[in-house]
FIKOLZA-1660 file (N, C-alpha, C; in steps of 0.1 Angstrom, whole numbers, plus 5000, padded with zeros to 4 digits):
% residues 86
   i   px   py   pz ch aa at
   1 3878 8940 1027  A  X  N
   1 3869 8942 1015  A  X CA
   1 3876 8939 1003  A  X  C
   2 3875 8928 1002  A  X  N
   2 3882 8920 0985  A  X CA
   2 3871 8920 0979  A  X  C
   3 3861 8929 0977  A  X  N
   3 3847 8931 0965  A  X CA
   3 3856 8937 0953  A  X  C
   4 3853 8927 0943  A  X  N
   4 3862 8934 0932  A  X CA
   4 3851 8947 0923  A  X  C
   5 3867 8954 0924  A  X  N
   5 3857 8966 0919  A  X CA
   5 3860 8973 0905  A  X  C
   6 3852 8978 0897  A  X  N
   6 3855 8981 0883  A  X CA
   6 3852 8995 0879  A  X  C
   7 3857 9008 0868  A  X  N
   7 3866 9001 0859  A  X CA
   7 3880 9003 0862  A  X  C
   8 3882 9015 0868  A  X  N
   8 3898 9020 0875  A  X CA
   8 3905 9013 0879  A  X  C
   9 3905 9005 0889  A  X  N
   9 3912 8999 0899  A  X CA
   9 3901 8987 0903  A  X  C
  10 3907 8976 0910  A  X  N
  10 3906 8964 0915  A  X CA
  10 3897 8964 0923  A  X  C
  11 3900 8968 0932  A  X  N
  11 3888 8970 0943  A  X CA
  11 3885 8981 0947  A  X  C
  12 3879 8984 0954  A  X  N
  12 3872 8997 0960  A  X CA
  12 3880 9010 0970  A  X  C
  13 3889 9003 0974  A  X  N
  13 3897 9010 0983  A  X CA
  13 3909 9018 0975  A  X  C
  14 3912 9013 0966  A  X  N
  14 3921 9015 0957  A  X CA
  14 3918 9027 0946  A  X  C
  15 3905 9027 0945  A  X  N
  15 3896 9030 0933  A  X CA
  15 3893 9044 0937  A  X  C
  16 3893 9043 0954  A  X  N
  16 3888 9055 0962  A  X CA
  16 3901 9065 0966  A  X  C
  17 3909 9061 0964  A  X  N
  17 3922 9069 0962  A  X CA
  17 3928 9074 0951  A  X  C
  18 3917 9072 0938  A  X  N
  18 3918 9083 0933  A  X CA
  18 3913 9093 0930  A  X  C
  19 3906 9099 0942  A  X  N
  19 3896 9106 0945  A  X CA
  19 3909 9118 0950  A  X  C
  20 3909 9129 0947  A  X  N
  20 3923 9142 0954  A  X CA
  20 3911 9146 0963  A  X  C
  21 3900 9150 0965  A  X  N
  21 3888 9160 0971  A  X CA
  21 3877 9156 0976  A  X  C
  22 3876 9147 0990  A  X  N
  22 3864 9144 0992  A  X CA
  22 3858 9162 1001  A  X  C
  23 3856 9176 0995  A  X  N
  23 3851 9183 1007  A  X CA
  23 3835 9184 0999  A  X  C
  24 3832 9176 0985  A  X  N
  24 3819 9178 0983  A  X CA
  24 3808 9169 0992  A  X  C
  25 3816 9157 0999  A  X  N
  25 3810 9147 1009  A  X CA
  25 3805 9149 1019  A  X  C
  26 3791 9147 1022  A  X  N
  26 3790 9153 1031  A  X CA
  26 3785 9140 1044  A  X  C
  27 3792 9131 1051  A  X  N
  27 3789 9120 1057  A  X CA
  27 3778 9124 1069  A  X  C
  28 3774 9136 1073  A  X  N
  28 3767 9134 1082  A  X CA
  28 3753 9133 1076  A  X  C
  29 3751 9134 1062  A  X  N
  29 3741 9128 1056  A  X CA
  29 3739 9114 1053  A  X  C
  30 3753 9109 1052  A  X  N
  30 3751 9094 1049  A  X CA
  30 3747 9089 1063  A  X  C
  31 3752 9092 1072  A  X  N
  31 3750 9087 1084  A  X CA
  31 3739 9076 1086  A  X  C
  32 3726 9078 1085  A  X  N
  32 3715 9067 1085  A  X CA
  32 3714 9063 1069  A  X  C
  33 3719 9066 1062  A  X  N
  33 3716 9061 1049  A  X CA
  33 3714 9046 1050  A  X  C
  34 3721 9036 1058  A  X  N
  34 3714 9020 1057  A  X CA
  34 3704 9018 1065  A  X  C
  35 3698 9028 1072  A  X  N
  35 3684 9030 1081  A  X CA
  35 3672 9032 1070  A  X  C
  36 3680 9039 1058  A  X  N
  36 3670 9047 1046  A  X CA
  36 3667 9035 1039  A  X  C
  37 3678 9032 1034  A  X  N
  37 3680 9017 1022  A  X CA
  37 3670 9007 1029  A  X  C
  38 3673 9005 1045  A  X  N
  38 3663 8992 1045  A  X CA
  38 3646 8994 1047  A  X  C
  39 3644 9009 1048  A  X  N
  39 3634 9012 1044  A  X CA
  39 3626 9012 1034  A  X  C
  40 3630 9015 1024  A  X  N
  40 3631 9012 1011  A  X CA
  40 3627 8998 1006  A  X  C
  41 3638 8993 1012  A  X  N
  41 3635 8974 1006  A  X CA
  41 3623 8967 1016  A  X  C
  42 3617 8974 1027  A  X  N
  42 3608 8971 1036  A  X CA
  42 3593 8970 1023  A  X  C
  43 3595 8982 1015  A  X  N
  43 3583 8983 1004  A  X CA
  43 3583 8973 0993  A  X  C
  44 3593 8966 0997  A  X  N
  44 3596 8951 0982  A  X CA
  44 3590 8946 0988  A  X  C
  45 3579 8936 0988  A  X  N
  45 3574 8924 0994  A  X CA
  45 3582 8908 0990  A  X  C
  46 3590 8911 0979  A  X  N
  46 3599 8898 0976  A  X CA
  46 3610 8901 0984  A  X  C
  47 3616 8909 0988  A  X  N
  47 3629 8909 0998  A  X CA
  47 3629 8905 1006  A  X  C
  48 3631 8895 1016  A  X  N
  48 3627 8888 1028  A  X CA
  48 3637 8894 1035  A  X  C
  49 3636 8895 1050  A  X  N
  49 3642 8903 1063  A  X CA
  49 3654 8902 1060  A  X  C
  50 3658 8883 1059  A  X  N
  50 3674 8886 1060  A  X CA
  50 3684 8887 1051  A  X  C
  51 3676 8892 1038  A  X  N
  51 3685 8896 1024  A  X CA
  51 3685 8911 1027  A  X  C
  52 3675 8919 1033  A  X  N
  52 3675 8933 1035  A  X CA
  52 3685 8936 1047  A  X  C
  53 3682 8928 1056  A  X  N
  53 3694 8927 1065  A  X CA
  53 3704 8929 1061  A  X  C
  54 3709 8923 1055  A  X  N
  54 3723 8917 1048  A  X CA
  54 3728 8929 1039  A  X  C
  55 3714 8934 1032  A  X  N
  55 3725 8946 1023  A  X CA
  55 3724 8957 1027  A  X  C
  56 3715 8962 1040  A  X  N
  56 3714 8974 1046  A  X CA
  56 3726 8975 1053  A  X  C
  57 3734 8966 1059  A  X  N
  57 3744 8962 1067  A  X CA
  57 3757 8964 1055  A  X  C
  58 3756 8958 1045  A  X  N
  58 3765 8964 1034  A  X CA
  58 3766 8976 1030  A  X  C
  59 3757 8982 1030  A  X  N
  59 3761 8995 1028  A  X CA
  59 3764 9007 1035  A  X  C
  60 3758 9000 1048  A  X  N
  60 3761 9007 1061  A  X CA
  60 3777 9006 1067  A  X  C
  61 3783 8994 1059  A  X  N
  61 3797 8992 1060  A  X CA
  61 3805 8997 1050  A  X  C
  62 3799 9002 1041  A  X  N
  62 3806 9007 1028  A  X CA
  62 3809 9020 1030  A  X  C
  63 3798 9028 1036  A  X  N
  63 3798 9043 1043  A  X CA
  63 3808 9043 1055  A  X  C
  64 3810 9036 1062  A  X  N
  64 3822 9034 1072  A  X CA
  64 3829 9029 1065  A  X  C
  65 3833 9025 1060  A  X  N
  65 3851 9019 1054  A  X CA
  65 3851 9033 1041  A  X  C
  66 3844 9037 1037  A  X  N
  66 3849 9051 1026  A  X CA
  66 3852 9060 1039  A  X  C
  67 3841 9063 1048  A  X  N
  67 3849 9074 1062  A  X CA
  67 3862 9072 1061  A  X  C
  68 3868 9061 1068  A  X  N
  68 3877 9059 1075  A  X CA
  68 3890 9056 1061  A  X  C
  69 3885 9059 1047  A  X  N
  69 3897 9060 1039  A  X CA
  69 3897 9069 1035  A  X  C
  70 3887 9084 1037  A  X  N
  70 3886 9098 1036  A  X CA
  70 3896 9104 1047  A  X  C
  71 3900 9098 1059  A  X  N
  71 3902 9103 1071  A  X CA
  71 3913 9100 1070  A  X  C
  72 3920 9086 1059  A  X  N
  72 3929 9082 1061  A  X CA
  72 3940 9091 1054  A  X  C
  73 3935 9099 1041  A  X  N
  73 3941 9102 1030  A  X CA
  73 3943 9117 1032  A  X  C
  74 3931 9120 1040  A  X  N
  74 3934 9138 1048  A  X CA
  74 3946 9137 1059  A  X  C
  75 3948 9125 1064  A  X  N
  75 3960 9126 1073  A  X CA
  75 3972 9126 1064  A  X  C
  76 3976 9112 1057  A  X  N
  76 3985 9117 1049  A  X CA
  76 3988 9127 1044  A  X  C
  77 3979 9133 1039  A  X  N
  77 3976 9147 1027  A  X CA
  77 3977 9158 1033  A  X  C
  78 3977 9160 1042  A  X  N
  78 3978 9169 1054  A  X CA
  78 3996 9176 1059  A  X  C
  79 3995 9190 1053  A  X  N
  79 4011 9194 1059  A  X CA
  79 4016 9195 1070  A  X  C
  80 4004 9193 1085  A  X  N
  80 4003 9190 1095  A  X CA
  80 4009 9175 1102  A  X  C
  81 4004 9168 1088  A  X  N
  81 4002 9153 1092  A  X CA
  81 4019 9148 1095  A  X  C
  82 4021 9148 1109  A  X  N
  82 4035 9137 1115  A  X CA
  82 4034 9122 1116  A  X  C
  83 4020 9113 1108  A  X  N
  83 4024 9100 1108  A  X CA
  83 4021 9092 1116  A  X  C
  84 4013 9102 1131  A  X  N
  84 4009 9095 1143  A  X CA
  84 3993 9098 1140  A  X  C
  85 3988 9082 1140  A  X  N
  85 3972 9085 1142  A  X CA
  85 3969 9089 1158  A  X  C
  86 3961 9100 1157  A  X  N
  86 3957 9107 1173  A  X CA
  86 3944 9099 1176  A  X  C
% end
């Protein structure tokens, strides 16, 4: 993910680490959110299949790569955490 991102930091991953508290998140609601979005753009009649494709799939990867750098920063962050991903 080299999407450059603004105004904090560079890109997105970077930008998301300055976040100390994700426990307001609640991902089991994002869960289908790019099932929602391409619903949504189903009601554009100018969006054709494979631009909706394309960004329901983007955001559906955006929601997976913030998981997996929420999960990454609770391990670190973690007084439990020994360094080994389980």
């Amino acid at each position: 993910y080299k999407i450059e991102s603004k105004p904090f930091r560079n890109n997105h991953r970077d930008q998301i680490k300055l976040v100390s508290n994700f426990d307001w998140l609640d991902f089991d609601s994002l869960s289908a959110l790019d099932e929602e979005f391409e619903d949504i753009l189903k009601k554009n009649d100018h969006i054709k299949k494979e631009r909706r494709d394309v960004l329901s799939a983007a955001l559906g990867a955006r929601v997976k790569n913030l998981r997996q750098i929420v999960m990454d920063q609770t391990r670190t962050r973690s007084p439990d955490y020994d360094g080994f991903h389980r």
